[in-house]
N, C-alpha and C positions, 0 to 999 in steps of 0.2 A: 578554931572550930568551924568546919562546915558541912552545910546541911544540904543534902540531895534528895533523892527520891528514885528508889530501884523501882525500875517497869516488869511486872510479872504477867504471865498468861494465868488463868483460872487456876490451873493447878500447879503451880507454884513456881515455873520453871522460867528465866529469867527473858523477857520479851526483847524484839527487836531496839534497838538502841540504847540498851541498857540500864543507864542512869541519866535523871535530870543536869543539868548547868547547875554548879553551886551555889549556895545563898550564904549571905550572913548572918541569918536569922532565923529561926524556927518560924517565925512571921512572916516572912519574908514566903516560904517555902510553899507555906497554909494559904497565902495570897496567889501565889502562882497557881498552886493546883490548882482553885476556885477557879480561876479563869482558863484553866488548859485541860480541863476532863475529859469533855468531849472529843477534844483532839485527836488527844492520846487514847481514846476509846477507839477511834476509827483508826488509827495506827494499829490497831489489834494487843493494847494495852488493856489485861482486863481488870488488873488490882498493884498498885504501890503501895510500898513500905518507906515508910519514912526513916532517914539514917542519919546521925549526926557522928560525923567522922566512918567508924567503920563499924559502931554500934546501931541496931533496930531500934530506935524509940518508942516508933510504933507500926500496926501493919501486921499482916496486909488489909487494906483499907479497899472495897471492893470500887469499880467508879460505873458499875450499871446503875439504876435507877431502879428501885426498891422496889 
């Protein structure tokens, strides 16, 4: 089982670089993003879904600031 994270623009369409590096962990993954939002915000990522294997678990998860 692993877990990624697809990079979406606002409306839904799939962003530049596609998906995260894998994790082994649904923890793991919730850790990464915390630390790489902003990043990916300014890469022009506007929302990730999180995927474990080739299922949505969850998402899209927006990463502006409320």
């Amino acid at each position: 089982m692993a877990w990624t994270w697809r990079y979406e623009t606002a409306d839904g369409a799939e962003a530049a670089g596609g998906t995260s590096q894998q994790f082994p962990t649904q923890a793991d993954a919730e850790t990464w993003i915390g630390e790489s939002w902003q990043e990916l915000l300014g890469q022009g990522v506007d929302q990730v879904s999180l995927l474990e294997d080739e299922r949505v678990a969850y998402g899209p998860m927006g990463l502006r600031p409320a």
